[in-house]
PAZAPA-4460 file (N, C-alpha, C; in steps of 0.05 Angstrom, whole numbers, plus 32768, in hexadecimal, padded with zeros to 4 digits):
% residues 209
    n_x    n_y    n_z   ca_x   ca_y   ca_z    c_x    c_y    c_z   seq   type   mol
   8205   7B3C   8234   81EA   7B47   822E   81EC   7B5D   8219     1      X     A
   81FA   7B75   821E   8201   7B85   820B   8206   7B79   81ED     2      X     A
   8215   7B61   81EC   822A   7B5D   81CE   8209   7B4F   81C3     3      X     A
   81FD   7B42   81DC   81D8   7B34   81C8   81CA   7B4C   81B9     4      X     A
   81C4   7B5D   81D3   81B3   7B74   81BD   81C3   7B81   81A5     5      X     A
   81D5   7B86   81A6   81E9   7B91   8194   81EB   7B85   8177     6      X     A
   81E5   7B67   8174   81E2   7B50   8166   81CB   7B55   815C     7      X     A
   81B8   7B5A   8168   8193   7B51   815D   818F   7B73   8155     8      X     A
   81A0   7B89   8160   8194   7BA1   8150   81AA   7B9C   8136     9      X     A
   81BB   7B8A   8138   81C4   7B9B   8114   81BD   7B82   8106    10      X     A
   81AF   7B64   810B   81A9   7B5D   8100   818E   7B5F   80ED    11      X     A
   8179   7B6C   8100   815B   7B64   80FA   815E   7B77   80DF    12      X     A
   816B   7B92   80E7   815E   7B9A   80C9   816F   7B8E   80AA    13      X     A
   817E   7B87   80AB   818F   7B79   809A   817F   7B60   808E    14      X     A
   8173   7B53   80A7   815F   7B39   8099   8143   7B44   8098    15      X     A
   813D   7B64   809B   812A   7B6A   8093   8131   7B66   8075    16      X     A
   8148   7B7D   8070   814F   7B7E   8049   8150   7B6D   803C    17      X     A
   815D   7B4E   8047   8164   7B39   803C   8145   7B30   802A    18      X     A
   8133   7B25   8041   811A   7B21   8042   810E   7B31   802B    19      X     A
   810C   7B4A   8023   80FB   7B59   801E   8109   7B53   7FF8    20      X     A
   812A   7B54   7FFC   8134   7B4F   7FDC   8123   7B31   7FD5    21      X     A
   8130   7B20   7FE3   8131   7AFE   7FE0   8120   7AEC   7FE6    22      X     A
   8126   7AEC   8008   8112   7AD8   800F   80FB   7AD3   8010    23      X     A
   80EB   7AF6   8013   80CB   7AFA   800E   80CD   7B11   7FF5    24      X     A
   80D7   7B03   7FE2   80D4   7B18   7FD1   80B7   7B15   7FC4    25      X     A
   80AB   7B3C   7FC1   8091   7B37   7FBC   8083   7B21   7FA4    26      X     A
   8093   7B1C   7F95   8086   7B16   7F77   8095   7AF2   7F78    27      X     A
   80AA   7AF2   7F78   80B4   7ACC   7F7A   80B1   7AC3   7F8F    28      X     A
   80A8   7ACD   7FAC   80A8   7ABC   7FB6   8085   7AC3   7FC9    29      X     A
   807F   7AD3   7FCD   8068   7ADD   7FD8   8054   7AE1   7FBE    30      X     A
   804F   7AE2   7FAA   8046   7ADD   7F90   8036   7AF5   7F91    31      X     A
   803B   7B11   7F94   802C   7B21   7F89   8031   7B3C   7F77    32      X     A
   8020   7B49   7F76   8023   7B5B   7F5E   802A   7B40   7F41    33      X     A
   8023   7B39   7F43   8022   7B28   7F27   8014   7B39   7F0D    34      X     A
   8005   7B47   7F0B   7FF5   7B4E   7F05   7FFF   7B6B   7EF4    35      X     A
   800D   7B75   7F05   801F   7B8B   7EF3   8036   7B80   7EE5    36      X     A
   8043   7B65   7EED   805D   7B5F   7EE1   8052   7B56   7ECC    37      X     A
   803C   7B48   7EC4   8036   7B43   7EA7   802E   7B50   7E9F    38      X     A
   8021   7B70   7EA2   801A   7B82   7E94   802B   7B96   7E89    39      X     A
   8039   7BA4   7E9A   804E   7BB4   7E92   8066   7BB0   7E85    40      X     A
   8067   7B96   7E85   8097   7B93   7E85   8095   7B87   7E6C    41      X     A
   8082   7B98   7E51   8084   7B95   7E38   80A1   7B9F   7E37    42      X     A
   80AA   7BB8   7E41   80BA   7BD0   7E3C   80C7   7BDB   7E5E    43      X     A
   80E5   7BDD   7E56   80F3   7BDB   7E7B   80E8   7BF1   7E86    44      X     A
   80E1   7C0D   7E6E   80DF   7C26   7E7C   80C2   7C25   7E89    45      X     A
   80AF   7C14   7E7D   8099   7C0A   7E8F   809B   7C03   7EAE    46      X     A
   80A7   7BE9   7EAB   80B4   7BE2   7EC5   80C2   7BF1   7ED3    47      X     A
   80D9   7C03   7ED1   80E3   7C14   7EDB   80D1   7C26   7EE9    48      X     A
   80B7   7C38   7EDC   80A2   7C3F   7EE4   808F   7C38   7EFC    49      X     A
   8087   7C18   7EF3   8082   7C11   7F08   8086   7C06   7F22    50      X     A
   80A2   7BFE   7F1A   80B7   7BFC   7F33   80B4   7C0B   7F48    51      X     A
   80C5   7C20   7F40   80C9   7C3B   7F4A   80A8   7C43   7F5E    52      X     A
   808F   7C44   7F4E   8074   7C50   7F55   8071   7C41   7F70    53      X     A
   8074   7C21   7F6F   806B   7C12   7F81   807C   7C1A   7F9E    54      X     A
   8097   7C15   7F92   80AC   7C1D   7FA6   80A5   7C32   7FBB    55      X     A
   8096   7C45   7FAA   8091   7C5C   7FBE   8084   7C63   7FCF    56      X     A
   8063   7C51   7FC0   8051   7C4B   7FCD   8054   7C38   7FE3    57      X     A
   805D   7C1D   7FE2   8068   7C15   7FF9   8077   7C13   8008    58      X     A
   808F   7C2C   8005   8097   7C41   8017   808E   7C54   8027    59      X     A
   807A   7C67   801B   8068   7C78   8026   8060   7C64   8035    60      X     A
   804D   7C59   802D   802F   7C49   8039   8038   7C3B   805B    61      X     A
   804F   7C2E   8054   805C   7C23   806A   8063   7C31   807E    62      X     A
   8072   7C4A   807D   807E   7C5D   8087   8061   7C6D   8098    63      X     A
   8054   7C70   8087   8038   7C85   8096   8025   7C6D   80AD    64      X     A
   8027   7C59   80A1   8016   7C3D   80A4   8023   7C3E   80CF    65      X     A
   8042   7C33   80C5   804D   7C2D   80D9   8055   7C43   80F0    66      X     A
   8053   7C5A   80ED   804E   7C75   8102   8034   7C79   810D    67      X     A
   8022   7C6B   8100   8002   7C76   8100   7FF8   7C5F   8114    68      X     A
   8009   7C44   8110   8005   7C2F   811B   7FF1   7C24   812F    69      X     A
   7FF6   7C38   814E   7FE7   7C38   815D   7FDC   7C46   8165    70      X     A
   7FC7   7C5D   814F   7FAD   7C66   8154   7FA7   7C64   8138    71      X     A
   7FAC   7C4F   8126   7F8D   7C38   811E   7F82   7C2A   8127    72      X     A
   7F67   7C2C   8128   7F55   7C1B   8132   7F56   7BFF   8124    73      X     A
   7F52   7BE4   812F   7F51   7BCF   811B   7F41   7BD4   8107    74      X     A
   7F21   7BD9   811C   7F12   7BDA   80FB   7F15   7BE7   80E5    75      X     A
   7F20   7BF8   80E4   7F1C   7C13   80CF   7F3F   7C0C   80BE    76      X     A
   7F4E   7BF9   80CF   7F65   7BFF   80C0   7F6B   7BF3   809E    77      X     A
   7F53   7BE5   8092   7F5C   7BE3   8077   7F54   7BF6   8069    78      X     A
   7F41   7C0A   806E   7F37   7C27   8066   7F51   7C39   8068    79      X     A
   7F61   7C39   8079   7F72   7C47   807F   7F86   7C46   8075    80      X     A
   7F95   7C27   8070   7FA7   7C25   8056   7FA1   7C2C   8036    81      X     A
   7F7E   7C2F   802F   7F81   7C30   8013   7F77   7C4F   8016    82      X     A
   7F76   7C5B   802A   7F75   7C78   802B   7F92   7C7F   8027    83      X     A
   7FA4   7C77   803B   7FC5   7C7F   802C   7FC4   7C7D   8018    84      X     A
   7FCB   7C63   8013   7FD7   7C52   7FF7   7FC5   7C69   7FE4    85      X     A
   7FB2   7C6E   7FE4   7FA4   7C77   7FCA   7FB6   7C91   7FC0    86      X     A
   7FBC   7C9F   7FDA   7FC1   7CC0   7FDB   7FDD   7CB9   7FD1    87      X     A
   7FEE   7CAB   7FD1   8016   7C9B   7FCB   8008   7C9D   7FA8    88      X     A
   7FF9   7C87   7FA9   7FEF   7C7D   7F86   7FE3   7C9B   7F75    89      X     A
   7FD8   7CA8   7F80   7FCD   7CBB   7F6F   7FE1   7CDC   7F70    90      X     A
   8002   7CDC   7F7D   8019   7CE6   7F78   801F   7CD5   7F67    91      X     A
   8028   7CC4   7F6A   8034   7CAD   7F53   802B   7CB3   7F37    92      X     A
   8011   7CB4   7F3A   8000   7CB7   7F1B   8008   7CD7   7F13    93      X     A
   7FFD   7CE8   7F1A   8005   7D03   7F17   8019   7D0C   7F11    94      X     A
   8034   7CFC   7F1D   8051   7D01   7F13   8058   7CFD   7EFD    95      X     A
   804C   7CD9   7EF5   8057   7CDF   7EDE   804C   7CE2   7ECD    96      X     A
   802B   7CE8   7ECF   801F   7CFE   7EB8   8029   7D0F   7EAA    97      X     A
   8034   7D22   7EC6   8042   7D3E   7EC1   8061   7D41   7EB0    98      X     A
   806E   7D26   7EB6   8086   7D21   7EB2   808A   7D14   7EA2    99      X     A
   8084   7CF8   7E9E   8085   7CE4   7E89   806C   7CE1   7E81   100      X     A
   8060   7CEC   7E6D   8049   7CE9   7E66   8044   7CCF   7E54   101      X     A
   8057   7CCC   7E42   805A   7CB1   7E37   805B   7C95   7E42   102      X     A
   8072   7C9E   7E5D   806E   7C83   7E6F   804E   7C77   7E76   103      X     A
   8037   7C94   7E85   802C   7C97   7E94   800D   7C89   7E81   104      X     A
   8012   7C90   7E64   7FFF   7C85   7E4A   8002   7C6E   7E49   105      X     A
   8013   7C68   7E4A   8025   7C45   7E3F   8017   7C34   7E53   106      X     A
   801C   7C3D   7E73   8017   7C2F   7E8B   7FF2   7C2D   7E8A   107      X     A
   7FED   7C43   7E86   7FC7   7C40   7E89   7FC2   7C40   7E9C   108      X     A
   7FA9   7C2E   7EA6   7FA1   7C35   7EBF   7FB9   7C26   7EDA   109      X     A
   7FCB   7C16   7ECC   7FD8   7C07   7EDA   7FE5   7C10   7EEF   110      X     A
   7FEB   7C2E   7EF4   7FF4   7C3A   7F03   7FE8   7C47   7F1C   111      X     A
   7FC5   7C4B   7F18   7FB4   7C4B   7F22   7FB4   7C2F   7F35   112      X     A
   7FB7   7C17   7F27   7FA9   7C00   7F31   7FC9   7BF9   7F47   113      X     A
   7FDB   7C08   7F51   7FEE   7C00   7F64   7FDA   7C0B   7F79   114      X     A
   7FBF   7C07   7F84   7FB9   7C12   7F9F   7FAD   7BF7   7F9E   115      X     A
   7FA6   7BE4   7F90   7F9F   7BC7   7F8E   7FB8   7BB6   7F95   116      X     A
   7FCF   7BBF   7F94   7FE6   7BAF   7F8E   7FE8   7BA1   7FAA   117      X     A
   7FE4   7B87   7FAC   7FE4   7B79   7FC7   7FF7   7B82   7FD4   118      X     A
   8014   7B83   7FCC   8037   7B8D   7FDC   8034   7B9C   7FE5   119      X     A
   8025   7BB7   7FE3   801F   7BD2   7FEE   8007   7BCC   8009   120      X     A
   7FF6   7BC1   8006   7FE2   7BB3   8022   7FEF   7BA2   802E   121      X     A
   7FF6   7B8D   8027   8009   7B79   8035   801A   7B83   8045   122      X     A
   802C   7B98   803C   8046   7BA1   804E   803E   7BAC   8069   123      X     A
   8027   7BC0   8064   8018   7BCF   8070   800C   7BC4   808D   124      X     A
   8000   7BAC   8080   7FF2   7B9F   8096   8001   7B85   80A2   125      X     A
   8011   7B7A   8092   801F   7B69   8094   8038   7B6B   80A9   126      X     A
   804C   7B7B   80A3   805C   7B8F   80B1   805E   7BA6   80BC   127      X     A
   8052   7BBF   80B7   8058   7BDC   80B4   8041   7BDE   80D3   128      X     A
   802B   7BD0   80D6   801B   7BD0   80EA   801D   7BBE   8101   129      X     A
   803A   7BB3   80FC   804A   7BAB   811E   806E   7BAF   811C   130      X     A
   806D   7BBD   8114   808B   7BC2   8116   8090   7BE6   8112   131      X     A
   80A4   7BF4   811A   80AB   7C04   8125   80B1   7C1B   8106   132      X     A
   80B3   7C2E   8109   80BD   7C41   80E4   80C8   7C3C   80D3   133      X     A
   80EA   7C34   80DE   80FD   7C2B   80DB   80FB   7C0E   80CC   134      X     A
   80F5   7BFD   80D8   80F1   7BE3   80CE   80E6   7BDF   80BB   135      X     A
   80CA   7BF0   80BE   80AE   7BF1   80AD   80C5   7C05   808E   136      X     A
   80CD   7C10   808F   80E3   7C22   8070   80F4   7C05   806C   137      X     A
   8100   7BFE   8078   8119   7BE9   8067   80FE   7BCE   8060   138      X     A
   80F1   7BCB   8069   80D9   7BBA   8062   80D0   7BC0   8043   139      X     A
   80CB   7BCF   8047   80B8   7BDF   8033   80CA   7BE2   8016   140      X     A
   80E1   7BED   801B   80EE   7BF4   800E   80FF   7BDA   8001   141      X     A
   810B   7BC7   8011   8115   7BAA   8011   8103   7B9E   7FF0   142      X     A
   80EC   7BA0   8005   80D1   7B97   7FE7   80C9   7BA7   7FD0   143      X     A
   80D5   7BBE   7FD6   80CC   7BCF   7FBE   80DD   7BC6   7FA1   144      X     A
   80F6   7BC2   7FAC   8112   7BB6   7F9D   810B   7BA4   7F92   145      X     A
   8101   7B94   7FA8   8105   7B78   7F93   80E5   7B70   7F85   146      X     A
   80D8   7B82   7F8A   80C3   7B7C   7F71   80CB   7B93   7F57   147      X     A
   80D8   7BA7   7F56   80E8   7BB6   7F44   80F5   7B9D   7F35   148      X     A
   810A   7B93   7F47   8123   7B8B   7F37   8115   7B6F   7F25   149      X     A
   8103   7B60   7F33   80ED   7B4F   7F2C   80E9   7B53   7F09   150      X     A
   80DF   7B74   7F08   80C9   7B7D   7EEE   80E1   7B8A   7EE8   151      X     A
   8105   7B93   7EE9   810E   7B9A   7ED5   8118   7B7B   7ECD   152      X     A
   8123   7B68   7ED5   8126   7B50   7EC9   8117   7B48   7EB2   153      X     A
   8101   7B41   7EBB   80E5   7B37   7EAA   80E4   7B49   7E8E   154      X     A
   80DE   7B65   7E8F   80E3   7B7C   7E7A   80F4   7B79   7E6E   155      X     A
   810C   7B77   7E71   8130   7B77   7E62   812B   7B61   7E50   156      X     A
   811C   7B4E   7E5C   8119   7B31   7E51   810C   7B3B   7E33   157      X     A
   80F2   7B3C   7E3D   80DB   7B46   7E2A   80DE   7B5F   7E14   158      X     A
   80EF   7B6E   7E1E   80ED   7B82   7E0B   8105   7B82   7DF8   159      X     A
   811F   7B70   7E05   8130   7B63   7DE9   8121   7B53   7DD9   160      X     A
   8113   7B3A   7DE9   8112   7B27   7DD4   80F5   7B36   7DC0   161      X     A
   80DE   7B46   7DCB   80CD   7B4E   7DBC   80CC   7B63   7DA8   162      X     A
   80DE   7B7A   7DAD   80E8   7B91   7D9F   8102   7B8E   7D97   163      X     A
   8113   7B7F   7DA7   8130   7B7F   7D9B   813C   7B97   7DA5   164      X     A
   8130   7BAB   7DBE   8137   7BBF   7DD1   813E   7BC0   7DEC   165      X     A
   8147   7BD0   7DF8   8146   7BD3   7E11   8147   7BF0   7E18   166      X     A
   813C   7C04   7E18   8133   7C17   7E23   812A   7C25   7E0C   167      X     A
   8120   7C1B   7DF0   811D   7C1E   7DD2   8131   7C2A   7DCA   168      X     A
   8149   7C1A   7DD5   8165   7C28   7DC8   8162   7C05   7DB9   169      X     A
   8177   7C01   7D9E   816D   7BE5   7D94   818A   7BD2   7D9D   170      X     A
   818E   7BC3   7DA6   8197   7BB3   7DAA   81A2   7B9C   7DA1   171      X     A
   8191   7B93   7D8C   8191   7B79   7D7C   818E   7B83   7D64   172      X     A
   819A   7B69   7D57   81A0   7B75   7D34   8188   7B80   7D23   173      X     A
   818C   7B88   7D07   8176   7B91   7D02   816C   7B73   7CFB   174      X     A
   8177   7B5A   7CEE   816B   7B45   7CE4   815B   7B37   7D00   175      X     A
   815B   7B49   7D13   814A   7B32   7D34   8128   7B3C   7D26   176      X     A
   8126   7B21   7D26   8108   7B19   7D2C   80F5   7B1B   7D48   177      X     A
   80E8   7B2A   7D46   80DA   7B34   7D59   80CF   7B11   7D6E   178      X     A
   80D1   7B14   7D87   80B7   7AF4   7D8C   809E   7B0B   7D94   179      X     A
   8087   7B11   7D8E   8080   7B22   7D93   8062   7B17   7DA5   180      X     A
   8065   7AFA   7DAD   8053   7AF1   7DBF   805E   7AF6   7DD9   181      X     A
   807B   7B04   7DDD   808A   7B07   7DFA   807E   7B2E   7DF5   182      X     A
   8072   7B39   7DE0   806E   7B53   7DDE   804C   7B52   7DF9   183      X     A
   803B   7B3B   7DF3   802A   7B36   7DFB   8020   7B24   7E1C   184      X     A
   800C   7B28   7E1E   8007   7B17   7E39   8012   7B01   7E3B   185      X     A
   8003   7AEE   7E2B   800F   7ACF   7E2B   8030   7ACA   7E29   186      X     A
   8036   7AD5   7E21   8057   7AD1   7E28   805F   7AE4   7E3F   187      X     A
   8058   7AF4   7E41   8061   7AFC   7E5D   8064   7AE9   7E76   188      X     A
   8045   7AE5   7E70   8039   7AC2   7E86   8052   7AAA   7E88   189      X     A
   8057   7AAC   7E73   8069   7A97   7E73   8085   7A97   7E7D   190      X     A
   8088   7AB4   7E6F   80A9   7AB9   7E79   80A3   7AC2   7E9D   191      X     A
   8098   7AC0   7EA4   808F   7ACC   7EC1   808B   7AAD   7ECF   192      X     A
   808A   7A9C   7EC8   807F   7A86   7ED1   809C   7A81   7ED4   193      X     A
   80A9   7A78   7EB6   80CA   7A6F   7EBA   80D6   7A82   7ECE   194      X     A
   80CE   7A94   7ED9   80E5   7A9C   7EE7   80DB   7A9B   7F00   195      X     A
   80C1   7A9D   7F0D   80B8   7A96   7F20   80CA   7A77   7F21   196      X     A
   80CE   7A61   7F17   80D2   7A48   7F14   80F1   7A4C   7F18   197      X     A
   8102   7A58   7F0D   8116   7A66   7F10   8125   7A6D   7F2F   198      X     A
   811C   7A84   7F38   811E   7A93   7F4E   8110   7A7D   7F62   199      X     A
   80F8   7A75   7F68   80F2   7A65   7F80   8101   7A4C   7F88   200      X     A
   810A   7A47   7F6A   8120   7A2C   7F70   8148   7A2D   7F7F   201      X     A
   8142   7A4A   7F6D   815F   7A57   7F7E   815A   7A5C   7F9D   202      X     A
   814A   7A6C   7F9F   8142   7A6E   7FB9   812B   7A58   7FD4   203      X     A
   812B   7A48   7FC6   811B   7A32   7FD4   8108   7A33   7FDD   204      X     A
   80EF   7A3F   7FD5   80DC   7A42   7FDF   80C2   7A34   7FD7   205      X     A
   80BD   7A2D   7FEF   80A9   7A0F   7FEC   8091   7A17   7FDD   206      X     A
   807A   7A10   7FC4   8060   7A1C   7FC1   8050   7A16   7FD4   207      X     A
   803D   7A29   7FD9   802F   7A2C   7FF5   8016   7A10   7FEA   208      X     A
   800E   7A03   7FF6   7FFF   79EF   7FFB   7FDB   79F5   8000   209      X     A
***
């Protein structure tokens, strides 16, 4: 009896992490935040930016979400997540106003719009509002990663082949020809699609029906 529970406590959080990199990763395999990965990952230090912002937010959010757990009321509890989430998102913004002001111009309102970001409600209500602090952080955090690691991929991509950069240090010769439709939406779309096509095939995940 001892060696069972011993088993299921050092497993669960481990296939919490797994889950949160891989198997439910937010963006290839749960399909969200789409919406910032074609906007931002012109440039990695974008992505990096918004990596990092979301990460925190659905760290916080989870963390406060999942202690608070049982004295939310049902009704009132999606008020209550975009009451957190808002207060995580509007540190986020402020920081790097103060700090990266260039990042913070570049990004626009996009940094604002992480209190829309489905991964940050989803976790929240999804997980963080039946499971325990602990679980609800490697959750949170599991997913924060792999929608990061998601948008520095996608970026590295885009900002060689569109600038011939990677952190606007130059990279590529001076004779590289810019593709400068991967600088823009429509190629983003696309290279996001190949890799959605990519990643779901490595990881086997059926399209939802």
């Amino acid at each position: 009896m001892f060696k069972k529970i011993k088993k299921l406590t050092y497993t669960r959080p481990f296939r919490i992490i797994i889950n949160g990199l891989w198997k439910d990763n937010p963006i290839f395999c749960m399909v969200l935040g789409i919406c910032s990965s074609l906007a931002i990952t012109n440039r990695v230090e974008n992505a990096i930016a918004m990596g990092l912002g979301v990460t925190f937010v659905t760290v916080a959010t989870s963390v406060i979400i999942s202690a608070m757990r049982n004295f939310i009321p049902s009704r009132v509890r999606m008020i209550t997540y975009m009451v957190v989430i808002s207060t995580f998102v509007i540190c986020v913004d402020q920081f790097l106003k103060a700090f990266f002001p260039t990042i913070s111009e570049a990004m626009g309102p996009y940094v604002g719009l992480i209190i829309t970001n489905c991964i940050v409600m989803g976790r929240a209500e999804g997980f963080a509002m039946k499971n325990p602090v602990v679980y609800s952080f490697l959750d949170a955090l599991s997913c924060g990663i792999g929608y990061t690691y998601t948008l520095l991929i996608i970026s590295i991509i885009r900002e060689i082949l569109a600038f011939g950069t990677i952190l606007r240090y130059r990279v590529m010769p001076q004779t590289w020809t810019n593709w400068v439709a991967l600088a823009m939406a429509p190629g983003a779309f696309v290279l996001l699609a190949l890799y959605l096509w990519i990643m779901r095939t490595l990881a086997k995940v059926e399209p939802e029906k």
